[in-house]
C-alpha positions as CSV (number, residue, x, y, z in Angstrom):
1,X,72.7,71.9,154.8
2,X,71.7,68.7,156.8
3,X,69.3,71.1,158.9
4,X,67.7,71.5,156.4
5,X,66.7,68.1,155.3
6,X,64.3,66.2,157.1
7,X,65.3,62.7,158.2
8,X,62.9,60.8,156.0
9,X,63.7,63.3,152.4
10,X,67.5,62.2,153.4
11,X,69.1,59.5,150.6
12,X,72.8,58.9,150.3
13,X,74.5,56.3,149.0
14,X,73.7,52.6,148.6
15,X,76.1,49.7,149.0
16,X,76.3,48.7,145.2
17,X,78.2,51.1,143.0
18,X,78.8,53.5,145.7
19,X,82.0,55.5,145.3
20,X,84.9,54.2,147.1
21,X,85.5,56.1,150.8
22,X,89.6,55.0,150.5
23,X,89.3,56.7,147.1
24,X,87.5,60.1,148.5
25,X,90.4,60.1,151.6
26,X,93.4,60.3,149.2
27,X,92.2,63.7,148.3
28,X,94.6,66.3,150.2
29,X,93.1,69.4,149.4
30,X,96.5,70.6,148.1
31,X,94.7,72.6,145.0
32,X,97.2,71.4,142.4
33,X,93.8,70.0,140.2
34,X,92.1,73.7,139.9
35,X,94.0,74.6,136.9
36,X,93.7,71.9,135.1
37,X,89.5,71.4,135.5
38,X,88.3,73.2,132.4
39,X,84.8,74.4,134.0
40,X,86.8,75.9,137.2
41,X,89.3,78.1,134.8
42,X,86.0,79.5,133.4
43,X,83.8,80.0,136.2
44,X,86.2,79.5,138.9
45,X,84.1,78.3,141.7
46,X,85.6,75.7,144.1
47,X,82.6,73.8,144.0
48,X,83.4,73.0,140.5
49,X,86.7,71.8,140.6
50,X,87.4,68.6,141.1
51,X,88.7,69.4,145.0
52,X,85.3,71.2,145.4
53,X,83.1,67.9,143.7
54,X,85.3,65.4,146.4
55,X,83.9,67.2,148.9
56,X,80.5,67.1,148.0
57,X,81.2,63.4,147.4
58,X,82.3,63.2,151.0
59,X,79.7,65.4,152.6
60,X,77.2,62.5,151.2
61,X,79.2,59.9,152.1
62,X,79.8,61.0,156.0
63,X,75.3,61.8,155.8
64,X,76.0,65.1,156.0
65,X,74.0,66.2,152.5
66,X,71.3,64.1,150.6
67,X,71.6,62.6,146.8
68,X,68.5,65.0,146.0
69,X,70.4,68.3,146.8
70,X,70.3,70.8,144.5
71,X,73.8,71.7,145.1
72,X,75.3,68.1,144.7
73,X,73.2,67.2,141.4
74,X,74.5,70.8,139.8
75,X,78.6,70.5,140.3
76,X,78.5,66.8,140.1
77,X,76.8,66.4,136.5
78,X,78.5,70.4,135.8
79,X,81.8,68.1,135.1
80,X,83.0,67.4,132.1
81,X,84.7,64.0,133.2
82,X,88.1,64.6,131.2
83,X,89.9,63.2,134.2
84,X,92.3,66.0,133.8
85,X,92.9,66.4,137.1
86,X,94.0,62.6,137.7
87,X,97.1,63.6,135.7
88,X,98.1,66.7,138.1
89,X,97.2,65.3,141.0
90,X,100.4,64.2,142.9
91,X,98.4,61.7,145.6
92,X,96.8,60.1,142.5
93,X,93.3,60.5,143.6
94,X,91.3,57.8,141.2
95,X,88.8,61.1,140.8
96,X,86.8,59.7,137.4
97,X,86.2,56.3,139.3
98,X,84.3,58.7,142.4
99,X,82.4,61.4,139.9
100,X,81.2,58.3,137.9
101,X,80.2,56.3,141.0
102,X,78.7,59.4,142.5
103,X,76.7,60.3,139.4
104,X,75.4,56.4,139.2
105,X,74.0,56.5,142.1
106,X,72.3,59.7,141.2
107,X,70.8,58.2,138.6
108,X,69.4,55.0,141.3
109,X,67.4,57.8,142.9
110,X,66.1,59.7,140.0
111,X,67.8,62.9,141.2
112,X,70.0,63.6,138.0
113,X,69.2,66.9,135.8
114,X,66.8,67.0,133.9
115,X,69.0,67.2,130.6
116,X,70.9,63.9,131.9
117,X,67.9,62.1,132.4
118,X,66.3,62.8,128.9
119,X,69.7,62.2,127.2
120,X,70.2,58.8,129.1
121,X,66.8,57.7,127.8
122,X,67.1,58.6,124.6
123,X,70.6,57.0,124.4
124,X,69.4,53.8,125.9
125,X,66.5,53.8,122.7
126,X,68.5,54.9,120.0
127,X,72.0,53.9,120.4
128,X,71.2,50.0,121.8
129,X,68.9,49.4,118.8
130,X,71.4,49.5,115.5
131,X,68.3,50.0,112.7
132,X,66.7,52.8,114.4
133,X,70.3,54.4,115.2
134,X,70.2,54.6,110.9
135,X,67.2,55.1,110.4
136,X,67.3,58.4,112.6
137,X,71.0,59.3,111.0
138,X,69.3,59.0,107.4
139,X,66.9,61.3,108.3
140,X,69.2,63.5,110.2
141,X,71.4,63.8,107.2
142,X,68.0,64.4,104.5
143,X,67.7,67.2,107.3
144,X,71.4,68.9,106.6
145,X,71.8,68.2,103.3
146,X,68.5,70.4,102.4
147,X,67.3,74.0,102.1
148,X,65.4,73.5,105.0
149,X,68.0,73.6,107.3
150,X,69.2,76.9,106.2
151,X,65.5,78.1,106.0
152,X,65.0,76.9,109.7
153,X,68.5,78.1,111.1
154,X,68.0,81.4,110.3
155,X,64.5,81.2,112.5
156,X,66.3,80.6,115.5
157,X,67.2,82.3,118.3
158,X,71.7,82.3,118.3
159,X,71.9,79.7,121.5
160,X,70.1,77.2,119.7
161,X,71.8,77.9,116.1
162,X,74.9,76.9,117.8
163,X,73.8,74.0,119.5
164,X,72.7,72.7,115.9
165,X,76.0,73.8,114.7
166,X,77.5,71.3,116.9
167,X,76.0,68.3,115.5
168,X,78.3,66.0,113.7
169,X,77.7,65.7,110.2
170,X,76.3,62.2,109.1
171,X,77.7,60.4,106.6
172,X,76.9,59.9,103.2
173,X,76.8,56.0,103.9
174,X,77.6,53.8,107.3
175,X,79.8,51.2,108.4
176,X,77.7,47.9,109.2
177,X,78.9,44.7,110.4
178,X,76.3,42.5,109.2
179,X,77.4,44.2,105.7
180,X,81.0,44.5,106.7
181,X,82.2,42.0,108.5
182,X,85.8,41.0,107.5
183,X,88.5,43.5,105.9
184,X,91.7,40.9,104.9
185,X,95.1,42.0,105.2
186,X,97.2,43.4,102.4
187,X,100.0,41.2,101.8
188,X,101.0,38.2,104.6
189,X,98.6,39.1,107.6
190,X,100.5,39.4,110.8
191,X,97.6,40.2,113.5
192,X,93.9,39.1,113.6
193,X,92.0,41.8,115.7
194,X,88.3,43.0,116.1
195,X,87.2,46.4,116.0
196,X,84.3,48.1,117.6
197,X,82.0,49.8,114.7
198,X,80.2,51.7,117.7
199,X,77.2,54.0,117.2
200,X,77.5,57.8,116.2
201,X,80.8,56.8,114.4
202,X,79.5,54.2,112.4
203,X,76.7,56.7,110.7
204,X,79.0,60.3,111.5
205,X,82.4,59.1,111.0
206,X,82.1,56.5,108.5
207,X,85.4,58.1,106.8
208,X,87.4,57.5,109.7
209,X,86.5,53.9,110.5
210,X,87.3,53.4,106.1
211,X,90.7,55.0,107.0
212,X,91.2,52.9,109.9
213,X,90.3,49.4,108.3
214,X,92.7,50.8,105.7
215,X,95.6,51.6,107.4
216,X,95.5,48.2,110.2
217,X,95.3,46.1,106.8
218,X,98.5,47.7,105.3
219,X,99.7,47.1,108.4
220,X,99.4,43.3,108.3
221,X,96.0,43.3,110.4
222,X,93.3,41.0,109.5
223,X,90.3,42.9,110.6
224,X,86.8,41.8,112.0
225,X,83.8,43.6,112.9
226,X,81.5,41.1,114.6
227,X,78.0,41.1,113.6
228,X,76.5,41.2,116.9
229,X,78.3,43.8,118.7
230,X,76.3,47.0,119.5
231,X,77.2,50.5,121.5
232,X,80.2,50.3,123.7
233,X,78.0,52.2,126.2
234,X,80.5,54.7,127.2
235,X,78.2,57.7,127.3
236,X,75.7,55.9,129.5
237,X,78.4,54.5,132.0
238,X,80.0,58.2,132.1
239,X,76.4,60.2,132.6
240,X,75.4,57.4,135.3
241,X,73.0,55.0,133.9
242,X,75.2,51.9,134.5
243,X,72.4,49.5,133.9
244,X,72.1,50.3,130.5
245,X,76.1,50.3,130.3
246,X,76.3,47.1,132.1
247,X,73.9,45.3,129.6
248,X,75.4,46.6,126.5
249,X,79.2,45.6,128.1
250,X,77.5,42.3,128.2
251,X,76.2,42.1,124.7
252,X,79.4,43.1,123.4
253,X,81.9,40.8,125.0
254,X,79.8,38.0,123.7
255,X,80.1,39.4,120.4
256,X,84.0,39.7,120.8
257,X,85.1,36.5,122.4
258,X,86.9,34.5,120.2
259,X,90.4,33.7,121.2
260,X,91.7,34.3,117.6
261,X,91.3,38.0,118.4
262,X,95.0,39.4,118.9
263,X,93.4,42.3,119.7
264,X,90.2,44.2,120.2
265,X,90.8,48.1,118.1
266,X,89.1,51.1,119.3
267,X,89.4,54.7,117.0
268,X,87.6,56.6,119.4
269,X,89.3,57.6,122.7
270,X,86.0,57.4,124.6
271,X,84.8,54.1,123.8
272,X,88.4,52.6,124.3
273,X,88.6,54.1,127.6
274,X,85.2,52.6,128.9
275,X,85.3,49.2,126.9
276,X,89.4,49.0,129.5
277,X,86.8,49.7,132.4
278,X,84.6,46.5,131.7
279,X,86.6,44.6,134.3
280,X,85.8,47.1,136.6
281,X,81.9,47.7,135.7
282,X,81.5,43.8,135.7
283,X,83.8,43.3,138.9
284,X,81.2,41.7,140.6
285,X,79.0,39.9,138.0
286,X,79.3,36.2,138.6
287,X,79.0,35.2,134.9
288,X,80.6,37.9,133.2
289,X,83.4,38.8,135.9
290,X,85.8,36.9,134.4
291,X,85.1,37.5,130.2
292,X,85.2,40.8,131.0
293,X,88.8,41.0,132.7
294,X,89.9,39.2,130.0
295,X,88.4,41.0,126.7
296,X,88.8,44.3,128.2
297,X,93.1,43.5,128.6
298,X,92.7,43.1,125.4
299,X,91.3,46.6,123.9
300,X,93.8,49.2,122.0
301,X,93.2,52.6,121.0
302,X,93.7,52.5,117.6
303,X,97.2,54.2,117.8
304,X,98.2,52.8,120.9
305,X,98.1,49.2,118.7
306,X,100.1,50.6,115.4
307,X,102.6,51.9,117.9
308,X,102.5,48.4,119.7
309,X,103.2,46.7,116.4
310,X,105.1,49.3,114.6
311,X,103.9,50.1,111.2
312,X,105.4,50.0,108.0
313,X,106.8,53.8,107.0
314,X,103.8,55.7,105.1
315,X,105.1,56.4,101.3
316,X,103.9,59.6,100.8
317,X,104.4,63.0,102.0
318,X,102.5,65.3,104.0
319,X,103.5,68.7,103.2
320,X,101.7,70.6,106.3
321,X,102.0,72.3,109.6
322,X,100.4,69.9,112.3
323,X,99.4,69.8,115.5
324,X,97.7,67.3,118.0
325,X,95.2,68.0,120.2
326,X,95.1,65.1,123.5
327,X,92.0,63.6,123.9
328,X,91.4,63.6,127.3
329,X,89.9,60.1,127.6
330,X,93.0,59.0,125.8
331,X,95.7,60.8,127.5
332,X,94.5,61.3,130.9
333,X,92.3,58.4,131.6
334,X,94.4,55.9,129.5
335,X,97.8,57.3,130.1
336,X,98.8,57.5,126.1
337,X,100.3,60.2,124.3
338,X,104.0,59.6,123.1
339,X,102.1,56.8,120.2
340,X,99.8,59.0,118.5
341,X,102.9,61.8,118.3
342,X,105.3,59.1,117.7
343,X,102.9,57.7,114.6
344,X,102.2,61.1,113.4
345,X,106.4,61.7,113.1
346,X,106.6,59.0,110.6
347,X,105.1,60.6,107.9
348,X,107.7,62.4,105.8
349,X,107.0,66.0,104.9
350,X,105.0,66.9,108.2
351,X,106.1,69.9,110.1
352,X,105.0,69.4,113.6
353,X,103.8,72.7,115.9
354,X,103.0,72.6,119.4
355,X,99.8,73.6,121.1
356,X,99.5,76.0,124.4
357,X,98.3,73.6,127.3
358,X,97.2,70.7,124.2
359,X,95.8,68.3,127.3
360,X,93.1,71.0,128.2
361,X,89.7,69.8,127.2
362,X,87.9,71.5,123.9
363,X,84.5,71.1,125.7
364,X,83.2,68.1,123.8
365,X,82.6,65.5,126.1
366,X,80.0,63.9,124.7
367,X,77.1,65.0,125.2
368,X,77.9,67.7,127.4
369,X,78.4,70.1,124.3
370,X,74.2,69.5,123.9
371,X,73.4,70.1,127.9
372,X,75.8,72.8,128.6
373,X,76.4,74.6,125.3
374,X,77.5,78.0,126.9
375,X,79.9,76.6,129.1
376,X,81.1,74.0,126.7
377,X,81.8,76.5,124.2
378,X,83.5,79.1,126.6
379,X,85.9,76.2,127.4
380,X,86.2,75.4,123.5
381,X,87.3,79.1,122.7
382,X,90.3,78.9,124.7
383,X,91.4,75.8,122.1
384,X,90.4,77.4,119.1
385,X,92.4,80.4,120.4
386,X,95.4,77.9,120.9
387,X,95.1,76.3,117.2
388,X,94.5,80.2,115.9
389,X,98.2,81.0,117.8
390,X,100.3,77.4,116.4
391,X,99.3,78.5,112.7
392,X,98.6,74.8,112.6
393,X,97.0,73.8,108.7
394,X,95.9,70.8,110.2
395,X,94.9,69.5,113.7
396,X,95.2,65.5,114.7
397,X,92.8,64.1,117.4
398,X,92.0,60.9,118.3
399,X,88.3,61.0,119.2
400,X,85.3,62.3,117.6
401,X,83.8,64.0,119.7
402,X,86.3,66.4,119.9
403,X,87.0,66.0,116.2
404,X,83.3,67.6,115.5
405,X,83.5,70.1,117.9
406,X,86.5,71.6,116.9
407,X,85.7,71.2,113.5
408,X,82.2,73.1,114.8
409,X,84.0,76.2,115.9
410,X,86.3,76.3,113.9
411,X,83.5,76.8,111.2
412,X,81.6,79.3,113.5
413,X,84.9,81.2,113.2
414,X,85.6,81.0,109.7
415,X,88.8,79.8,110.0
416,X,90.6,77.2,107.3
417,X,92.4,74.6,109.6
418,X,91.1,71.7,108.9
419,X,91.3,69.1,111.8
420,X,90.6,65.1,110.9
421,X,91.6,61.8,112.8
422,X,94.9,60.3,113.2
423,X,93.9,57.4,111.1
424,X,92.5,59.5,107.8
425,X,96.1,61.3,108.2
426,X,98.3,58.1,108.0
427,X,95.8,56.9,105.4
428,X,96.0,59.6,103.4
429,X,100.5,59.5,103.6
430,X,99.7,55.7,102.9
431,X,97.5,56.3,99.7
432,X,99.1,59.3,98.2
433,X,95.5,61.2,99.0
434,X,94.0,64.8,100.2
435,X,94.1,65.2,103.6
């Protein structure tokens, strides 16, 4: 492959953000990872495992292939970054730190797909500027809740139909922080805490973040949703445009300094899992090294903190067969799953089934679903076919992304479960509600 690159088309990696060479050498090749790397069970090609991506990692590092390759900009940006194979690997390779590193430093040269690249721009439009976020969510959602869209869907061609299938719902109104910016406590509050509103959830999921604000204030948790805050920047940081992630990290621990913050509550395993990474992605920023090593010790997943706190036992019973689906940036690249389980066994009336192989990926991963739709929903299929075997009513997740595309082919198989967040399920046991 080197042969074949002339000396002055040759790029590999800079100094800054470079992935780390101690890292790539704890990799032994033992193999252990390949079952567990969703797009290698489908297409099983070493070159997309995770073993297979090290190497190519390597091979730039040692000069040996360029950044611009074909090859490397394929199987690197092919992953779905669920970090999966960090929890099989037994020489605890650090392989979501590399694969991010390596994909940064993609995006320095320009050599990203083209998908990524328009993604990451319109990300970096959209999701940093809060009114044109709703602004395009209020016409998104004029879109699905007309005739059109049932005129238009049956125009095209099946590949598209279910990539529109795939888009989250919006909302029927959103969560704002200029508008609400302070939910009190119920009774003596116990814990003051801030929570991240975030972008697609705060005009797709408004349900869940109302569910969440309800069940931390029962709780004893005096919530605030700071004004200024914006994106969390997760899926810039995880598709490689770290400037764009670094700015926003910046923006946002600003908006959530203030030392009467117990704690800093995330309901979407993605954004928690980046916004513990700040320390990292600002390791070497003079003025924001040390805010962000502090703020970011301070973020919970949202049931990593009821767990933390213990809550007070739901009322109400559930009368219905569960079962929770790991998200991956929860349980693999933050190490939680006893709380969420633990929570869920609290409410009184719940039958809890087990999924086949529940820490597999569904194919979400952000806005991979959009890029890669075949593959995606290929690796989706064997979840829906895991759900279909539990004869689950109900499915608990933890992240919406993988909360909407469940819910998407689940739909596109006409099937009944019904799958909703951890936090509209202890709401509902808590208000007596419909789940």
């Amino acid at each position: 492959m080197l042969d074949s690159i002339k000396p002055k088309d040759f790029i590999g990696f800079s100094d800054f953000d470079a992935p780390d060479g101690d890292v790539i050498d704890t990799c032994i090749h033992c193999g252990l990872c390949l079952n567990e790397c969703p797009t290698y069970r489908v297409l099983r090609v070493e070159m997309d495992s995770p073993r297979g991506r090290i190497q190519l990692i390597n091979a730039v590092n040692e000069g040996h292939l360029s950044l611009n390759d074909e090859s490397f900009q394929k199987h690197m940006f092919l992953c779905l970054d669920c970090h999966g194979c960090e929890s099989a690997c037994p020489s605890g390779v650090e392989y979501g730190s590399i694969l991010e590193a390596a994909r940064a430093q993609a995006n320095r040269v320009g050599s990203e797909p083209r998908g990524i690249k328009i993604a990451n721009r319109i990300m970096k439009h959209l999701f940093g500027n809060p009114w044109l976020l709703r602004a395009t969510a209020k016409i998104l959602r004029a879109y699905q809740r007309s005739g059109f869209r049932d005129l238009l869907l049956d125009m095209l061609p099946e590949r598209l139909q279910l990539m529109e299938g795939l888009t989250p719902r919006i909302s029927s109104h959103f969560i704002h922080p200029k508008t609400m910016s302070h939910v009190p406590a119920l009774g003596k509050p116990r814990y003051t805490v801030g929570f991240l509103s975030g972008c697609i959830m705060s005009v797709a999921f408004a349900h869940v973040h109302e569910a969440s604000l309800r069940v931390l204030a029962r709780n004893g948790c005096e919530v605030h949703l700071p004004k200024d805050q914006v994106c969390c920047g997760a899926l810039n940081y995880h598709n490689g445009d770290r400037a764009t992630a670094r700015d926003w990290a910046k923006r946002n621990l600003v908006a959530f300094d203030d030392p009467k913050y117990d704690a800093i509550v995330v309901n979407s395993a993605g954004c928690g899992s980046t916004m513990k990474s700040w320390a990292d992605l600002l390791e070497q920023d003079p003025e924001f090294s040390e805010i962000a090593d502090r703020i970011s010790n301070k973020v919970y997943d949202f049931s990593e903190w009821l767990a933390h706190i213990g809550i007070q036992p739901p009322p109400h019973k559930i009368h219905a067969r569960v079962a929770y689906q790991d998200a991956c940036h929860l349980r693999h690249a933050q190490g939680i799953t006893a709380q969420p389980r633990d929570l869920i066994s609290t409410v009184a009336g719940t039958t809890i089934v087990g999924l086949n192989q529940p820490h597999l990926c569904c194919g979400s991963a952000g806005v991979y679903s959009a890029i890669n739709t075949d593959l995606s929903i290929q690796i989706l299929d064997e979840k829906l076919d895991s759900i279909e075997s539990s004869h689950a009513t109900h499915v608990i997740t933890t992240n919406p992304g993988c909360q909407s595309h469940i819910a998407a082919g689940l739909n596109r198989r006409n099937h009944d479960v019904k799958i909703v967040h951890i936090a509209e399920f202890l709401d509902a046991a808590y208000e007596g509600s419909d789940i």
